[in-house]
MIDOSE-1310 file (N, C-alpha, C; in nm, 2 decimals, decimal comma, always signed):
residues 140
xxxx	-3,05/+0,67/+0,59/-3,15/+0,57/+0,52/-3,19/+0,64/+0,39; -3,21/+0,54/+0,28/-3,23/+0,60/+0,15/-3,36/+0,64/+0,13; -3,47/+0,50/+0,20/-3,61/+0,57/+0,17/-3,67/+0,61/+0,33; -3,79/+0,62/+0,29/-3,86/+0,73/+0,43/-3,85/+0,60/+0,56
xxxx	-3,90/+0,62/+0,68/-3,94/+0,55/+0,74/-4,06/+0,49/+0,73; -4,04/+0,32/+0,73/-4,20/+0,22/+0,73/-4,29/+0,21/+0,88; -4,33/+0,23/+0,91/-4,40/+0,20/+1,04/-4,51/+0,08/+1,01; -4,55/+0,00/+1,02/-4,69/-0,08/+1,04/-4,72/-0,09/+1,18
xxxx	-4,88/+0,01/+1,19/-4,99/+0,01/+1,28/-5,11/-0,09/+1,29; -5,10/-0,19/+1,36/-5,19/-0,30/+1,39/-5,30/-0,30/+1,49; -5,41/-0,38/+1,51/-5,51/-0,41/+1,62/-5,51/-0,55/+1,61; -5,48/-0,61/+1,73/-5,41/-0,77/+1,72/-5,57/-0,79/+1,79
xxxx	-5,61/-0,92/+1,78/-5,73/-0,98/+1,86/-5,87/-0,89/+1,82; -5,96/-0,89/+1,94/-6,08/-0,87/+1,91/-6,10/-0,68/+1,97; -6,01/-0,60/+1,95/-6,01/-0,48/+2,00/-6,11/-0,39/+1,90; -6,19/-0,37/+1,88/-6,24/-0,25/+1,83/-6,24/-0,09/+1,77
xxxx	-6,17/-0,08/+1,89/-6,15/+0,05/+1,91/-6,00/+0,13/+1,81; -6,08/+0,17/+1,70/-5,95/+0,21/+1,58/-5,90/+0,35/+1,56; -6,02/+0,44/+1,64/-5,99/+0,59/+1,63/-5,89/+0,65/+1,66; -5,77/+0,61/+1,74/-5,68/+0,67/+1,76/-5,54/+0,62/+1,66
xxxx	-5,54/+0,43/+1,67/-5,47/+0,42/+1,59/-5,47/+0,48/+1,43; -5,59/+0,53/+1,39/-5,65/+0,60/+1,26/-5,57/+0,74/+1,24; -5,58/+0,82/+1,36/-5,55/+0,96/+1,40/-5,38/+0,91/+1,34; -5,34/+0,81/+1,45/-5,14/+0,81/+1,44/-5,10/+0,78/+1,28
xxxx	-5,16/+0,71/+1,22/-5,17/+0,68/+1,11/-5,11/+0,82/+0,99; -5,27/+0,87/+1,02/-5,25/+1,00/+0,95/-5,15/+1,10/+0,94; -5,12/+1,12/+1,11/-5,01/+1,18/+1,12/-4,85/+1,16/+1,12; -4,83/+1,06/+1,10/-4,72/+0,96/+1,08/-4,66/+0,99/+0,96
xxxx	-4,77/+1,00/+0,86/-4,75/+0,96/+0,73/-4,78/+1,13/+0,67; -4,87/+1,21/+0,72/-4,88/+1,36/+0,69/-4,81/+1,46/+0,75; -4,74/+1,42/+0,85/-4,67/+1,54/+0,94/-4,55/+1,50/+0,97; -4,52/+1,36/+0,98/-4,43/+1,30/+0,94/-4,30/+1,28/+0,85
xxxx	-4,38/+1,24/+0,76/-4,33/+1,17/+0,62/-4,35/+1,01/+0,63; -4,35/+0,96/+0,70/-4,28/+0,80/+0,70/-4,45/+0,74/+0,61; -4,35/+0,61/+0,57/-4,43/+0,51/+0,53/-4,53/+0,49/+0,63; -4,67/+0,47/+0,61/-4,78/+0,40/+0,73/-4,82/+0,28/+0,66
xxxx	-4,83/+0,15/+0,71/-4,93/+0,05/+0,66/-5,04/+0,05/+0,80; -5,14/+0,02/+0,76/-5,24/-0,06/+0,87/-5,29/-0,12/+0,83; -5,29/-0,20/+0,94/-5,36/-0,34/+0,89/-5,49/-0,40/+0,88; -5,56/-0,29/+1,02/-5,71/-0,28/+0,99/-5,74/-0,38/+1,10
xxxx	-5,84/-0,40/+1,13/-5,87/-0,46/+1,28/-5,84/-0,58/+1,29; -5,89/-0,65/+1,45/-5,89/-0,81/+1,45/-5,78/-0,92/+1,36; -5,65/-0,85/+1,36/-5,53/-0,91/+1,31/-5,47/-1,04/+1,39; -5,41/-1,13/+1,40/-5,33/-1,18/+1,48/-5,20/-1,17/+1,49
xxxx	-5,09/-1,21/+1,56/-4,96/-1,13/+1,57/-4,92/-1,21/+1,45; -4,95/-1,33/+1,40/-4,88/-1,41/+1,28/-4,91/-1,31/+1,12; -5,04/-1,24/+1,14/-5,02/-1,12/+1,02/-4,97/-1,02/+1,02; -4,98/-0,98/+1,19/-4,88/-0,86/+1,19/-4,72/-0,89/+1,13
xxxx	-4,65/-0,98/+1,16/-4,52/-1,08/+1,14/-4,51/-1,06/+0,98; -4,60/-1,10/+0,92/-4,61/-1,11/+0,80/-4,63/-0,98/+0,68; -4,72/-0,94/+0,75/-4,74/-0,81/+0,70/-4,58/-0,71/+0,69; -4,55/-0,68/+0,81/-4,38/-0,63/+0,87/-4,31/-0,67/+0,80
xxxx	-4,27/-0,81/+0,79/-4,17/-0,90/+0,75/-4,16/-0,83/+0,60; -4,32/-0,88/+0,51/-4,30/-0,87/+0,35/-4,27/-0,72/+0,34; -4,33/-0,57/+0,40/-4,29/-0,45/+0,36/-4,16/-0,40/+0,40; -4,11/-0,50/+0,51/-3,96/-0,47/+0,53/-3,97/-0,34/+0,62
xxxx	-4,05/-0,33/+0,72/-4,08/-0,27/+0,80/-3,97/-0,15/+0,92; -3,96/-0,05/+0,96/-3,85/-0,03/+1,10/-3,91/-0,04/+1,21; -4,04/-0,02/+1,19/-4,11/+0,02/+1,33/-4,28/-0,08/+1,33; -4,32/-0,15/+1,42/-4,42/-0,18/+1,44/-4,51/-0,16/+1,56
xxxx	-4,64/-0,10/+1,53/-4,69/-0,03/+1,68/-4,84/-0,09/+1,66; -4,79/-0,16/+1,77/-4,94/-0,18/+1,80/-5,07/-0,14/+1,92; -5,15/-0,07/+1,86/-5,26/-0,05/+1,96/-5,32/-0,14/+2,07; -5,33/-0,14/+2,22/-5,44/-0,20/+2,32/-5,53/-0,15/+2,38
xxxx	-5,62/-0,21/+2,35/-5,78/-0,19/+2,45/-5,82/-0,29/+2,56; -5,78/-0,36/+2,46/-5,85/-0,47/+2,54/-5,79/-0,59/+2,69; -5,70/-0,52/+2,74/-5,64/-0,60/+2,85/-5,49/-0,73/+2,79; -5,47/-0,72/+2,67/-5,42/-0,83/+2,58/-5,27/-0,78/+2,59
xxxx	-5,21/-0,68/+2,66/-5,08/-0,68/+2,64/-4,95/-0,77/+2,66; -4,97/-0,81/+2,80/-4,87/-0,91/+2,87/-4,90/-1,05/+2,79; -4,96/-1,06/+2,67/-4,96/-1,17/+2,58/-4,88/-1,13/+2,44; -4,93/-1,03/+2,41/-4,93/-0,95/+2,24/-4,78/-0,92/+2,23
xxxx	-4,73/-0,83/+2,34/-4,61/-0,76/+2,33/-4,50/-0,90/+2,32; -4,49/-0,95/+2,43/-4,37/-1,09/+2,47/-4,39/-1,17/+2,37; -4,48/-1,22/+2,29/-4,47/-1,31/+2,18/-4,43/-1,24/+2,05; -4,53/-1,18/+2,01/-4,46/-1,02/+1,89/-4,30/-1,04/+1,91
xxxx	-4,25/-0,98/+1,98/-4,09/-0,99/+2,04/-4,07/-1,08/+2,03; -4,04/-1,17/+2,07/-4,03/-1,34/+2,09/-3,99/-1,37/+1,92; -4,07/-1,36/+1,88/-4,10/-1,42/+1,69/-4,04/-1,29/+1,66; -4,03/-1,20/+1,65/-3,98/-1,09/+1,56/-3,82/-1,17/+1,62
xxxx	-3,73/-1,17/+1,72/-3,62/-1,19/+1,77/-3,58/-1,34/+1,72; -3,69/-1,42/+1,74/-3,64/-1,58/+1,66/-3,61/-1,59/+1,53; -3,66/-1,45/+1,48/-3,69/-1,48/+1,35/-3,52/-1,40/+1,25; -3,48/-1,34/+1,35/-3,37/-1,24/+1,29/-3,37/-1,11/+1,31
xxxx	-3,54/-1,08/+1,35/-3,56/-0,93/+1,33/-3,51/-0,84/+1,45; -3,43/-0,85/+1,50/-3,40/-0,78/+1,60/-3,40/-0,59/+1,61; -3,41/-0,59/+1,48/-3,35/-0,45/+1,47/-3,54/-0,37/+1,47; -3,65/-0,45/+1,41/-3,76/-0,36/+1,47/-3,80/-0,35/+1,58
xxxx	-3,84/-0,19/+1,53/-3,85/-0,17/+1,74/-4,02/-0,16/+1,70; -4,04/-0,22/+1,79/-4,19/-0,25/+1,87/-4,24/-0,13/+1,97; -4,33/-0,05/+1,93/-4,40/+0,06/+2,03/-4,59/+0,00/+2,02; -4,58/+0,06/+2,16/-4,71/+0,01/+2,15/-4,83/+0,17/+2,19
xxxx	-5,00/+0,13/+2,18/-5,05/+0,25/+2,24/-5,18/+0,20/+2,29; -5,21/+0,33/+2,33/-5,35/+0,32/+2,39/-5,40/+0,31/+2,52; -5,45/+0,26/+2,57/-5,48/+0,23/+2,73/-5,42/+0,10/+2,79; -5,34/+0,11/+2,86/-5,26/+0,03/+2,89/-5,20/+0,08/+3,05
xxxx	-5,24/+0,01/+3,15/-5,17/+0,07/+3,32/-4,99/+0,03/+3,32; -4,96/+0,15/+3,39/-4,82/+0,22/+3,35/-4,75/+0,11/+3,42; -4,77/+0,03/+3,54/-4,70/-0,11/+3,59/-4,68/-0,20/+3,48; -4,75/-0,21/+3,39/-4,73/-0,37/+3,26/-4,69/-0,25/+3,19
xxxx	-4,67/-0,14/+3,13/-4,59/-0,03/+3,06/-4,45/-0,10/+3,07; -4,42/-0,05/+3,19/-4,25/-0,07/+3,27/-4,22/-0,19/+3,27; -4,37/-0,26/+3,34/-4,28/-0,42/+3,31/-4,24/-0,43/+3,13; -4,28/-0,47/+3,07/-4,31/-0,42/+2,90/-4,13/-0,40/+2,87
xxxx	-4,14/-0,31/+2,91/-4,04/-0,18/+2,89/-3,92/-0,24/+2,87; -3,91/-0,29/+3,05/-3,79/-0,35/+3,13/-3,77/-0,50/+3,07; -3,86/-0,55/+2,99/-3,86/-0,66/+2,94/-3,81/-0,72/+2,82; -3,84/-0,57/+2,72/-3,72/-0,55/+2,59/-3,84/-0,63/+2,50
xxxx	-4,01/-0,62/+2,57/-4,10/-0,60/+2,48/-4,14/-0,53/+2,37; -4,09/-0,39/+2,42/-4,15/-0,26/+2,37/-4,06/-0,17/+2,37; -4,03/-0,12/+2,30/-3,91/+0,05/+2,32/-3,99/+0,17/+2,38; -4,13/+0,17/+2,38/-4,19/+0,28/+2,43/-4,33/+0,24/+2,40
xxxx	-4,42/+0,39/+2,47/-4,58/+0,33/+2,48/-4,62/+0,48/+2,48; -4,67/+0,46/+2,40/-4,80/+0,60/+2,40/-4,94/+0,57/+2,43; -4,96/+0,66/+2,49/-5,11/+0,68/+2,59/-5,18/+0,79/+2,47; -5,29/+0,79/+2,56/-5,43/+0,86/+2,46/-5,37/+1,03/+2,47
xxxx	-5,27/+1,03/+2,57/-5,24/+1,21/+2,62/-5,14/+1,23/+2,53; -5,07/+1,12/+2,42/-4,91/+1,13/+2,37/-4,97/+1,23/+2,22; -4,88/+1,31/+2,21/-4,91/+1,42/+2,09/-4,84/+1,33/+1,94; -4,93/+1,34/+1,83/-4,82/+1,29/+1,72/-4,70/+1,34/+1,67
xxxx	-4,67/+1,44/+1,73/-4,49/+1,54/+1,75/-4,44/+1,43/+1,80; -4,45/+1,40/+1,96/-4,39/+1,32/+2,05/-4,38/+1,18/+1,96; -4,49/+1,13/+1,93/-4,47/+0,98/+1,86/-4,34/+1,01/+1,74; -4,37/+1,07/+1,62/-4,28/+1,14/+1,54/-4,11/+1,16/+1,59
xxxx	-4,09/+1,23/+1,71/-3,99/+1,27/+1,72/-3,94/+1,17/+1,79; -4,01/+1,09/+1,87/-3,97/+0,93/+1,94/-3,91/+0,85/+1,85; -3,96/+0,84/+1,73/-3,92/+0,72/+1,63/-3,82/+0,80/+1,53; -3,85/+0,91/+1,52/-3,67/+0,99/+1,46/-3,55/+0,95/+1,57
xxxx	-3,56/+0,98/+1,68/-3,47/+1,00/+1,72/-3,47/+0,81/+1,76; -3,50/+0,71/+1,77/-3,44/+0,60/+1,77/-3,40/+0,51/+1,70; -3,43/+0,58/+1,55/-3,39/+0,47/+1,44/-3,28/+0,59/+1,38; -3,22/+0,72/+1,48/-3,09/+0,75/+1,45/-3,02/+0,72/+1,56
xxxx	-3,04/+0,68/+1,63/-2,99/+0,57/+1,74/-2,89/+0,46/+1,68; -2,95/+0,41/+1,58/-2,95/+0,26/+1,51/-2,83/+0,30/+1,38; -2,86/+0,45/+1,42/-2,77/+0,52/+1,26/-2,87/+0,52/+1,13; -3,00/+0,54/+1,10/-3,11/+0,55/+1,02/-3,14/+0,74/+1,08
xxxx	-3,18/+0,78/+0,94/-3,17/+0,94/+0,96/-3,37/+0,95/+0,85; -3,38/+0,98/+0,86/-3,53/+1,02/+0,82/-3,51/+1,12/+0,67; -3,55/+1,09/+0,58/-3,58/+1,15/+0,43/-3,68/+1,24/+0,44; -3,73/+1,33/+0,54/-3,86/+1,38/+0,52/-3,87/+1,51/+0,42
């Protein structure tokens, strides 16, 4: 790949809680290299879509708090896949019980899920190594 990796970091609905996706942000984009957009709180999945779509996105990750995943993740998916995009991978974070993880998972909602315990090495080397999966190599 010619330029860095894009990631957009989102908070879909009425979640609050932005400190961590703040933290990944930083280090994404500082320890990293990759592109970071965020989008900043109380988003709906139609701006996350939009947002993604217009920067031409590889990766979209979105943060939960608030019990909203078995909605956020299957539609996100849903519309990114109706739409053409098949090729962004979807990770998600935050507090989330590891049964809707797997379901998630097994569902081809999500390519992966980071918890409050996941290091930004692990996120970093998660998303190198699967967008050279795809044959995308990182400019860092």
């Amino acid at each position: 790949m010619d330029r860095s990796i894009k990631v957009l970091l989102a908070k879909v609905g009425l979640d609050p809680h932005d400190k961590g996706i703040k933290l990944v942000a930083r280090g994404l984009r500082d320890i990293g290299g990759m592109e970071v957009i965020y989008t900043g709180l109380y988003r709906s999945i139609e701006d996350v879509m939009q947002q993604a779509l217009q920067n031409r996105v590889d990766v979209i990750g979105i943060s939960v708090h608030t019990g909203m995943q078995m909605n956020i993740f299957p539609v996100l998916r849903k519309d990114l896949d109706t739409g053409g995009n098949r090729n962004i991978v979807v990770i998600g974070g935050g507090v989330v019980p590891s049964a809707d993880v797997q379901s998630l998972k097994a569902a081809g909602n999500i390519s992966e899920f980071f918890g409050p315990s996941s290091s930004i090495e692990e996120i970093i080397s998660w998303i190198d190594q699967a967008l050279n999966i795809e044959g995308c190599s990182t400019s860092v």
